[in-house]
N, C-alpha and C positions, 0 to 999 in steps of 0.2 A: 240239797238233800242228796247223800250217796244214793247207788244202785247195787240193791244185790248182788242182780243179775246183771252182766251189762254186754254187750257185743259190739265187739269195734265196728268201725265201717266197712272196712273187710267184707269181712266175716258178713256182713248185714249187705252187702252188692251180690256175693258171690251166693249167697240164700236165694235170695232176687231175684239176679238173674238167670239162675238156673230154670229158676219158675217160669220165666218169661222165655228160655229158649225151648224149655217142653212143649210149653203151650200151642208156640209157633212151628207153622210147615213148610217153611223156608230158613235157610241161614239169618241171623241176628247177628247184626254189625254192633260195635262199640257206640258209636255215635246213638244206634234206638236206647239201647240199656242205660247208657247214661242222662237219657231223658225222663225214659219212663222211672228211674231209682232217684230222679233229681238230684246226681253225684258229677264228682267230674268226668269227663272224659280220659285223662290220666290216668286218675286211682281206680277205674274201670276197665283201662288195658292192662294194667299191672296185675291186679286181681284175674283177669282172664287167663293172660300168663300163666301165670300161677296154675290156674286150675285144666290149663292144656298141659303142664307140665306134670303134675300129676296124673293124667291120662283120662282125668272126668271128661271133659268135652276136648272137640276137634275143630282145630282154627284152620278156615280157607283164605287164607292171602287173596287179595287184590279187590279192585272197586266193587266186586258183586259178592265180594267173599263176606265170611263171618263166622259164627258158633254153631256147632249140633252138639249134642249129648253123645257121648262115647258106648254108654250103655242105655237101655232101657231106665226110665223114670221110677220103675218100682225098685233097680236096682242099686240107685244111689238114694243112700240114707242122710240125713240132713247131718250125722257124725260126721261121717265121709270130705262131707263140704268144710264144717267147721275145722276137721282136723288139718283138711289142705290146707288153710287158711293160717289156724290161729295155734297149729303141731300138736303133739298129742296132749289128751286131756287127759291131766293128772287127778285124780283123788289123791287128798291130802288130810289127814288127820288133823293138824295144826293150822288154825288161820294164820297165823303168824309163821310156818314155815319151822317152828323152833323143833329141832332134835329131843329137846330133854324141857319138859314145864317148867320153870321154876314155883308153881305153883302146887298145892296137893291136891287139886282141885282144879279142870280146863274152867276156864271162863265161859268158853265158848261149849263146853260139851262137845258132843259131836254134830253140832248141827252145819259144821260149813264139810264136812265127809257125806251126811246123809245130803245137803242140799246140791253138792260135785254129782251126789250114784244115780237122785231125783234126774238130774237135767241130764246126766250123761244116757240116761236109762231111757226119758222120752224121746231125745233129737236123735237116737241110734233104733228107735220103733218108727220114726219118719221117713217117710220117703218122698220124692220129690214129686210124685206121683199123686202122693196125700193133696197137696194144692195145686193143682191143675184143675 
């Protein structure tokens, strides 16, 4: 059975995690978050990467090192995350991507444009604050 909605794993660690580094008052190592997300350890530094590269959180090198939050928890939106992640989210008229309908008539209506403004509209009212 397809999914509507669907979130890579990505996208679904770097949510996660984030949560898990707010929570905490101490640096969070890759080795806890890929326990507590039951992910690898790999696709867990890669994804952190990632989101120190965009300046979300700040990585301390070495054996006592790990993650903080770059800003305040009310300040990063759960858009924010997804967009580091998975680039900008498009609204898209066409589910099919098509320029010109061949149809006189979408099949699809507009339901995959309102179901894109739906989700873009809730996870950008999110903050990472919201689950803590």
């Amino acid at each position: 059975m397809g999914n509507i909605v669907h979130l890579s794993e990505a996208a679904s660690i770097a949510l996660h995690a984030l949560i898990i580094i707010a929570k905490s008052d101490k640096l969070v190592n890759v080795q806890s978050i890929a326990e507590q997300t039951g992910s690898s350890r790999h696709h867990v530094a890669k994804v952190m990467q990632r989101l120190a590269k965009e300046s979300i959180i700040h990585s301390t090198r070495g054996p006592s090192g790990g993650f903080q939050l770059n800003k305040k928890a009310e300040d990063i939106t759960l858009l924010e995350l997804y967009e580091a992640i998975e680039g900008k989210l498009v609204v898209q008229t066409c589910a099919a991507d098509h320029k010109i309908c061949p149809f006189d008539k979408c099949l699809l209506d507009t339901v995959t444009m309102k179901m894109t403004n739906n989700f873009k509209e809730f996870i950008s009212s999110q903050t990472v604050k919201d689950y803590i």
